[in-house]
C-alpha positions in Angstrom: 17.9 -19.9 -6.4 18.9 -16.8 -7.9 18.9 -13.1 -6.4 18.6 -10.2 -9.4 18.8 -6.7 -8.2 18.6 -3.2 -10.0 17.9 0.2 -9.7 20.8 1.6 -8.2 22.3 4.7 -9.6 23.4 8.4 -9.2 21.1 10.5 -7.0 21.1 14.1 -5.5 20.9 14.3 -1.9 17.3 14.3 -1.6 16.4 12.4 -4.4 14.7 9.0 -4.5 15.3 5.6 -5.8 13.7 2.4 -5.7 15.4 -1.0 -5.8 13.8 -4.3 -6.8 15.1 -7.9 -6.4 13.4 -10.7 -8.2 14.1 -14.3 -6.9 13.6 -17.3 -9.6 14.5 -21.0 -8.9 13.9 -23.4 -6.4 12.3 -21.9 -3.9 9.9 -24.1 -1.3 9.3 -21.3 1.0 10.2 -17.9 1.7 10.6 -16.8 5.5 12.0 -13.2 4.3 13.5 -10.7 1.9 15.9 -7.9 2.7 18.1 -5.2 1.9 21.6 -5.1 3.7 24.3 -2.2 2.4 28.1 -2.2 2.4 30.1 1.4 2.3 33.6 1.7 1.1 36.0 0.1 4.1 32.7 -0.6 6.3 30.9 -4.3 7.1 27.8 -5.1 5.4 24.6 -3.7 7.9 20.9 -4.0 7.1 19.1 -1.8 6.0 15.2 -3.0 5.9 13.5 -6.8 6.2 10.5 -7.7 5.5 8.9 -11.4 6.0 6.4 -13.4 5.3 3.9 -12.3 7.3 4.5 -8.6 6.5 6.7 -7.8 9.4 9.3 -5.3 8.9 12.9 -3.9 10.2 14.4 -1.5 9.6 18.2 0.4 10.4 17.8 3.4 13.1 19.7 5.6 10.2 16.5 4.8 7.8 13.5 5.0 9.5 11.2 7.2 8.2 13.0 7.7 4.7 13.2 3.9 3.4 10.3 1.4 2.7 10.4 -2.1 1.7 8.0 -4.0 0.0 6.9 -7.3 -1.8 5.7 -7.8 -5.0 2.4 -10.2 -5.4 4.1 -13.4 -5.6 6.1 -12.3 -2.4 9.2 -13.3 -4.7 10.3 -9.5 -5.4 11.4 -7.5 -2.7 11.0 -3.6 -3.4 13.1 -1.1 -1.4 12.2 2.6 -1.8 14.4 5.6 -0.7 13.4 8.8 0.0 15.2 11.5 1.3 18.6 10.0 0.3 21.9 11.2 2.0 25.5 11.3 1.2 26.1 8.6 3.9 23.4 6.4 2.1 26.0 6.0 -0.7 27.1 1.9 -0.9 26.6 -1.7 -2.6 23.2 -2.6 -1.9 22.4 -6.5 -1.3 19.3 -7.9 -1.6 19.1 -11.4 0.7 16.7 -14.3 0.9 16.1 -16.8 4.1 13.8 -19.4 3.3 13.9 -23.4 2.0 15.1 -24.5 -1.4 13.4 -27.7 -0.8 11.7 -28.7 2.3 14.7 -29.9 3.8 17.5 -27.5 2.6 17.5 -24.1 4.7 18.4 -21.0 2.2 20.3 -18.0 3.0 21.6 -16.1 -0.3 22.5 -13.0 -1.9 21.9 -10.8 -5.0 25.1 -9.5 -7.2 24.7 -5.9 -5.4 23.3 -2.9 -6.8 25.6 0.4 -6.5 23.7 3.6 -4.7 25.5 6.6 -5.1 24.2 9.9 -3.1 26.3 12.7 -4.6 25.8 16.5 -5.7 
């Protein structure tokens, strides 16, 4: 399986971004798709999931600002960002829980996407 994000960049406070992450591979099932973030000297900490069903998480510090999403094979995960602050700045990682094979439990991650909130 294989993660591929984009869309990070350099934003404005304020501004807006959207990232995707396309999953390609052996994948049997999906259980869900999410977005986790890692700041300069801070641990990794979601930031939105979405699964199957449709059910969605997200981080107290996004609510309201961030969406996530899934594209119509429910193999692209969308995460769009509104209202983007300074402290948003960080690596964004795309992850995947699902099967490989239906026997073989998945947990994996995307290369990372850099989000930089900056005047």
């Amino acid at each position: 399986v294989q993660l591929q994000a984009c869309g990070g960049g350099l934003v404005q406070p304020g501004g807006s971004l959207r990232l995707s992450c396309a999953a390609s591979g052996s994948i049997f099932s999906i259980d869900a798709m999410g977005w986790y973030r890692q700041a300069p000297g801070k641990q990794r900490e979601l930031v939105a999931t979405i699964t199957s069903g449709g059910n969605t998480d997200f981080a107290d510090s996004v609510k309201g600002r961030f969406t996530i999403s899934t594209g119509n094979a429910k193999k692209t995960v969308y995460l769009q960002m509104n209202s983007l602050k300074p402290e948003d700045t960080a690596v964004y990682y795309c992850n995947l829980r699902g099967r490989s094979t239906a026997s073989n439990i998945y947990n994996g991650w995307g290369q990372g996407t850099l989000v930089t909130v900056s005047s």
